[in-house]
C-alpha positions in Angstrom: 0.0 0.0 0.0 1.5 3.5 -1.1 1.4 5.8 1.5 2.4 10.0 0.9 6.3 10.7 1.8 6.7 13.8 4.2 6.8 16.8 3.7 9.1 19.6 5.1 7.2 23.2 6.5 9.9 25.8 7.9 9.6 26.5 12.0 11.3 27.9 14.1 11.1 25.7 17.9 11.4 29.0 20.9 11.0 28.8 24.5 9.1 32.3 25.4 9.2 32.8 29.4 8.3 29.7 31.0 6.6 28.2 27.6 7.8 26.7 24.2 6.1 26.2 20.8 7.0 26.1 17.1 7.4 29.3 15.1 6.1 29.6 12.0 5.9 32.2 9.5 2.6 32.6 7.4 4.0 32.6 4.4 6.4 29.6 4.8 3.0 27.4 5.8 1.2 24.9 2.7 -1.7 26.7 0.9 -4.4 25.2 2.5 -3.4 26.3 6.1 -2.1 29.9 5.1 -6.5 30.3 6.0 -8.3 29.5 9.6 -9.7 26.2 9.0 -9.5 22.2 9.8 -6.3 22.0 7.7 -4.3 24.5 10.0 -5.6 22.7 12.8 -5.0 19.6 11.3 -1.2 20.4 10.5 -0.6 21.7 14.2 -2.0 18.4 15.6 0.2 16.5 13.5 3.1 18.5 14.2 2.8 18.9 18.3 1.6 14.6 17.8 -1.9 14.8 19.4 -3.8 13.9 19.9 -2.1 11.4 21.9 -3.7 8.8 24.4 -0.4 8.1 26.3 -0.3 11.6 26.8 3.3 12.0 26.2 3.7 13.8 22.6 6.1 10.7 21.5 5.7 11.4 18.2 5.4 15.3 18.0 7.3 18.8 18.5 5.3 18.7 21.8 6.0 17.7 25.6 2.8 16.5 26.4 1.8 19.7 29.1 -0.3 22.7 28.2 3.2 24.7 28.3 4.6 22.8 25.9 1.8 22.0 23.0 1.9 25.4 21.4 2.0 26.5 18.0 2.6 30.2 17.0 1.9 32.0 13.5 3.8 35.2 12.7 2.8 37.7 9.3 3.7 41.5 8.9 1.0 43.4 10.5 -2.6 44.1 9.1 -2.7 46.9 11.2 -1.5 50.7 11.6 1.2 51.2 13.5 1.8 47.4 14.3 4.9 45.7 13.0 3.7 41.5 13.3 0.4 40.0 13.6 0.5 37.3 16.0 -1.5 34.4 16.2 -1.8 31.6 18.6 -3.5 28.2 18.9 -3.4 26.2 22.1 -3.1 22.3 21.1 -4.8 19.8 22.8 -2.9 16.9 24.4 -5.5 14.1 24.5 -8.3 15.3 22.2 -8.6 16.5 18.5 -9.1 20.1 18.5 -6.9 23.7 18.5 -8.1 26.4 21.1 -7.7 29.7 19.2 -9.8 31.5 22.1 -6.8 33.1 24.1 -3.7 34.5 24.4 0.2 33.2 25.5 1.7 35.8 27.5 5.1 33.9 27.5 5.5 32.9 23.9 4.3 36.7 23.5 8.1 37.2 24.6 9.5 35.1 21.8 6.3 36.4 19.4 8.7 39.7 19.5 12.2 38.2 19.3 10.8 35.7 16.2 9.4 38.7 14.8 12.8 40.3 14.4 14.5 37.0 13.5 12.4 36.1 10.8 12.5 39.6 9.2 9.2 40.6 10.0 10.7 44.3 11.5 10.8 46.8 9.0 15.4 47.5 9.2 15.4 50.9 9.5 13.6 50.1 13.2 16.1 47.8 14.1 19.1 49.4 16.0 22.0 48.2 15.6 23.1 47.8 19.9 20.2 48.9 21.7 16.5 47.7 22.3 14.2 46.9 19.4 10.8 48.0 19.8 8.5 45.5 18.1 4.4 46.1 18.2 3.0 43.7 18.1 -1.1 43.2 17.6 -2.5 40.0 19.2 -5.0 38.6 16.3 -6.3 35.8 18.5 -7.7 38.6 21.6 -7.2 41.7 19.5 -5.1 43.7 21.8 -1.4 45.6 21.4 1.4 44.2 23.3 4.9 46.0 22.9 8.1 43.9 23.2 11.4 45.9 24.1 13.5 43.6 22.7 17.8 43.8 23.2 19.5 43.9 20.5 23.2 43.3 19.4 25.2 43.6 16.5 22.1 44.3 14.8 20.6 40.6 15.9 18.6 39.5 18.8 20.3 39.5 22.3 19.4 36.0 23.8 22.2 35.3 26.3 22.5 37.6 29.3 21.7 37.8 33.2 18.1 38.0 33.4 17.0 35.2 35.6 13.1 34.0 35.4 12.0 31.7 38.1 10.6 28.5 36.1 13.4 29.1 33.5 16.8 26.4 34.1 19.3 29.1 33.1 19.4 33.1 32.8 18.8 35.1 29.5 18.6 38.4 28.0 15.7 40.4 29.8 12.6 41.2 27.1 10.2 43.8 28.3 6.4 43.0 27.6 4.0 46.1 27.9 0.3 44.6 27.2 -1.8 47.6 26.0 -5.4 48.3 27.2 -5.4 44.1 28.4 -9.0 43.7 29.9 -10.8 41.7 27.0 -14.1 44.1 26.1 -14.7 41.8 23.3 -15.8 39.7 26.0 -17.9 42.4 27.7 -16.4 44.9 30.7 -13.7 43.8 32.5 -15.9 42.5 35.4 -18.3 40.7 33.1 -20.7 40.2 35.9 -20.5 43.7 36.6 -19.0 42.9 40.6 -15.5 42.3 42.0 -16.2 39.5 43.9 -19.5 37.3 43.5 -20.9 34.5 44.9 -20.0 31.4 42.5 -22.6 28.1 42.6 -21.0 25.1 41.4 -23.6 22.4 41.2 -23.0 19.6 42.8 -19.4 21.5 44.8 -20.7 24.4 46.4 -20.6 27.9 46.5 -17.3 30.0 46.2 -16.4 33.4 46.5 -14.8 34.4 43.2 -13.2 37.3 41.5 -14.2 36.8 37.6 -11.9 38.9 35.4 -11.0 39.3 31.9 -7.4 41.2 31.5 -5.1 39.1 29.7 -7.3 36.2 29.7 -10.3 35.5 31.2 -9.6 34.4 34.9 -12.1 32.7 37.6 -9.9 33.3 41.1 -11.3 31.6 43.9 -9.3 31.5 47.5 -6.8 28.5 48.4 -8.6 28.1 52.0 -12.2 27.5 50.2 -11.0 25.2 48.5 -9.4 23.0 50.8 -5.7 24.0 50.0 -3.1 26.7 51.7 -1.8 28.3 48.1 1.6 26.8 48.6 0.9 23.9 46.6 3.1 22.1 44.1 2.1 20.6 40.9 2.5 16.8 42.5 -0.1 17.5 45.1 -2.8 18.8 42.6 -2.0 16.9 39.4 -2.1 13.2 41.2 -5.7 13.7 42.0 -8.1 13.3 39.2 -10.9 13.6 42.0 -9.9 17.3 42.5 -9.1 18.3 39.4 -12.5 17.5 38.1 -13.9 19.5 40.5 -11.4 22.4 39.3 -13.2 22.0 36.0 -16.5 22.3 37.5 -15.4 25.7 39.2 -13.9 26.8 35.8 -17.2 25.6 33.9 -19.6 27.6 36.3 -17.2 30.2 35.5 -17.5 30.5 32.2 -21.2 30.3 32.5 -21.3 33.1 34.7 -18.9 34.9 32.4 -21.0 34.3 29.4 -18.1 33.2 27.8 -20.0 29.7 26.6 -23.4 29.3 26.7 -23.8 25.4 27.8 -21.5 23.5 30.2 -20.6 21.0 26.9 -19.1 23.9 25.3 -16.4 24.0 27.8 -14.4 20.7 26.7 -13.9 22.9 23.1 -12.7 25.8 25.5 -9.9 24.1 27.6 -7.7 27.4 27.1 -10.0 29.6 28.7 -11.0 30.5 31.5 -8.3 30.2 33.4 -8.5 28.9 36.9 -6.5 29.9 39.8 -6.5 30.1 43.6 -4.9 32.9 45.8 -3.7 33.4 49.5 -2.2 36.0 51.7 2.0 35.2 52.0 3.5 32.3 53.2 6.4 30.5 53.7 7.0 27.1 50.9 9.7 25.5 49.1 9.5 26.2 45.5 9.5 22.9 42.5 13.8 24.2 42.3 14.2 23.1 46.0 14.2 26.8 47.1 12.6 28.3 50.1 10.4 31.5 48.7 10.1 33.5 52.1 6.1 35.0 53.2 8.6 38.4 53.5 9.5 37.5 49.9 5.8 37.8 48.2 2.9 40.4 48.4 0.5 36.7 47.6 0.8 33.3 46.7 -1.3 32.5 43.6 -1.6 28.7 42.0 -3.3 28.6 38.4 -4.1 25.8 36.1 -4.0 25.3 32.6 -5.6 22.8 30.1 -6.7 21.0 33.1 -3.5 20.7 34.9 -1.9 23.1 37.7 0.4 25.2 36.1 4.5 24.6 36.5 5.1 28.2 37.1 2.4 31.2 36.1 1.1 31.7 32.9 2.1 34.9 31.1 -1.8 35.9 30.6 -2.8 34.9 33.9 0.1 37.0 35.5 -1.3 40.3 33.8 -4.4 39.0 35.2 -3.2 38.9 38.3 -1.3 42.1 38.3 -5.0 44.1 37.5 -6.9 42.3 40.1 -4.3 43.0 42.2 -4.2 47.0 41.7 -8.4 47.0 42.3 -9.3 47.5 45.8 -11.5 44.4 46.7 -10.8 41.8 44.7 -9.9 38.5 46.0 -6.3 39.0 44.8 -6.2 42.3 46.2 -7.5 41.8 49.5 -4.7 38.2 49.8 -2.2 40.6 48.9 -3.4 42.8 51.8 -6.0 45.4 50.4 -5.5 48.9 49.2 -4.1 50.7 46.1 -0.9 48.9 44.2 0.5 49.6 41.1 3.1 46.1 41.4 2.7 42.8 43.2 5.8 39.7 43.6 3.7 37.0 43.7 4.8 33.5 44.4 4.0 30.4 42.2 5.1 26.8 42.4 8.4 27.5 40.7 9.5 30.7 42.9 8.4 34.4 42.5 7.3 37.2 39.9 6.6 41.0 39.7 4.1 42.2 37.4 2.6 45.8 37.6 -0.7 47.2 36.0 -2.2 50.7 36.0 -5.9 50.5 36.9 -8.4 53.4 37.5 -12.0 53.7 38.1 -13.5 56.0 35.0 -17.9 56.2 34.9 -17.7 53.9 37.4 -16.2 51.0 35.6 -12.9 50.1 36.4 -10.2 50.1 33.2 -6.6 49.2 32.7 -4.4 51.3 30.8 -1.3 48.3 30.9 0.3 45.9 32.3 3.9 45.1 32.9 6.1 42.2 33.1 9.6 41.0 32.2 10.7 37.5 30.5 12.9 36.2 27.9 13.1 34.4 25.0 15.8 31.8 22.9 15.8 29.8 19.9 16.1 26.6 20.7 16.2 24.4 17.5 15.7 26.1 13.4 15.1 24.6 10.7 12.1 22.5 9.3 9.4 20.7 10.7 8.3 17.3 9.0 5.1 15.9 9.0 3.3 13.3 6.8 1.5 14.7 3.7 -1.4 13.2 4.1 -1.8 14.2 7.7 -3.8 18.1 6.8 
């Protein structure tokens, strides 16, 4: 029986922050999945190898956790004053389907160091030692994010000091700015118009919860409602099917409350978003590394899960997330990280600490965010070509 040989698409593999994914250019993908469709999905399946029963991405660019089974698409911008367009689908690990409903926040890092690499940056723009300004328009949310990316020699700067808890060994330090983040294509930024509401989970129980949409779409709940102290590692979460199933309940009467679906069914096509994540005031833990984070260290302790699974470190999205709830007096992350006005938190995660500032004020009575702030980095890991059977899109 003749089967189709394979056939060679040009990626680029990057880790971004704590993530990685393959890098491709729009132009370098086949025809057929240069347009949204089941072929593009098709093609990204094949190439991360899901879906995948044993879970572990054998036979794929992927590594079988939502951090790892990414897939990126780069294009010069079709916007003003934006240099890339940048697209991202979130691959499933066990089931057939590519979330397009959300952002990355880390591989947003490499989104602006790829951009530059692949030649996406208009020259004249691109000093020749200094920092690179890249603008970046998110396709998949809508939304501006500006990368200050180093620059040396006229290339990217990947090597350098910057150290990112999550991240094995240090890097060059990329500035992310993420412009006007609170997603009003989803409605305000507090779709149910409070700061903290009374959650029903059928069958669970009823939660307090802060439902926000800055960055991505975010149900937080507090650790000591749920049975846990926020100091959690992925081991202790992870190992229980029992609880997270009833994470997904929390994050499906989420979403419903959110309007973000309209039916609990819809959800298992939504893995990506909402996130869920649960907060506490400071304390004292030994982070995944072995190393002691100190309560003096951190304004909060914040634990998030993604695509059904607690979270290695923090997810770039849900950080600016949690830097905006943070600066609104009243919010569950607000009031864990003590109440009042804050432009900055250092929150600690399961991997160590991060800082991420937002600038929030109250205008007509609904509360905005102009940006939010964060430093990662980015590095090419592997270039080249990515081969996938030609039959498989």
């Amino acid at each position: 029986m003749a089967h189709q040989p394979q056939i060679k698409v040009p990626a680029t593999y990057i880790r971004g922050g704590t993530s990685k994914g393959v890098f491709f250019r729009l132009q370098d993908l086949p025809q057929s999945c240069q347009i949204p469709g089941a072929a593009r999905d098709q093609l990204f399946m094949r190439v991360i190898g899901s879906p995948d029963p044993y879970s572990a991405h054998i036979d794929g660019m992927g590594g079988a956790t939502s951090s790892t089974s990414k897939c990126v698409i780069l294009s010069k911008s079709s916007q003003p004053d934006h240099d890339v367009d940048y697209l991202y689908g979130q691959v499933s690990i066990d089931k057939a389907f590519v979330d397009w409903s959300g952002n990355c926040g880390n591989l947003s890092t490499a989104a602006g160091a790829f951009a530059i690499h692949a030649g996406l940056v208009d020259p004249a723009r691109i000093p020749e030692n200094g920092v690179c300004v890249v603008r970046i328009w998110q396709a998949n949310i809508q939304k501006t994010i500006i990368a200050h990316v180093p620059v040396s020699n006229g290339q990217v700067q990947e090597t350098g000091d910057f150290e990112l808890d999550g991240v094995t060994f240090p890097a060059a330090e990329i500035v992310l700015e993420f412009i006007d983040p609170s997603d009003d294509g989803e409605g305000s930024m507090f779709p149910t118009g409070n700061l903290v509401d009374d959650l029903d989970v059928p069958g669970v129980g009823t939660f307090k919860a802060t439902m926000i949409s800055a960055g991505i779409p975010t149900v937080f709940v507090n650790a000591e409602d749920i049975g846990y102290q926020g100091t959690e590692l992925r081991e202790a979460i992870n190992g229980d099917p029992a609880q997270l199933a009833r994470f997904e309940q929390i994050r499906v009467a989420g979403a419903l409350r959110m309007g973000l679906i309209k039916t609990a069914e819809e959800a298992t096509t939504r893995q990506h978003t909402p996130k869920i994540a649960f907060v506490s005031p400071p304390k004292s833990y030994q982070a995944s590394s072995g190393r002691e984070v100190s309560a003096g260290d951190v304004d909060l302790l914040v634990r998030a899960l993604s695509m059904g699974k607690l979270h290695h470190a923090m997810m770039g999205t849900c950080a600016v997330a949690i830097g905006t709830a943070a600066a609104i007096p009243g919010t569950l992350v607000n009031l864990a990280a003590g109440g009042g006005e804050r432009e900055a938190v250092r929150f600690g995660h399961p991997s160590g600490t991060l800082r991420v500032g937002a600038q929030a004020q109250l205008v007509d009575g609904e509360w905005t965010v102009t940006k939010a702030i964060m430093s990662r980095s980015a590095r090419i890991l592997m270039e080249g070509w990515v081969r996938v059977p030609g039959d498989s899109f």
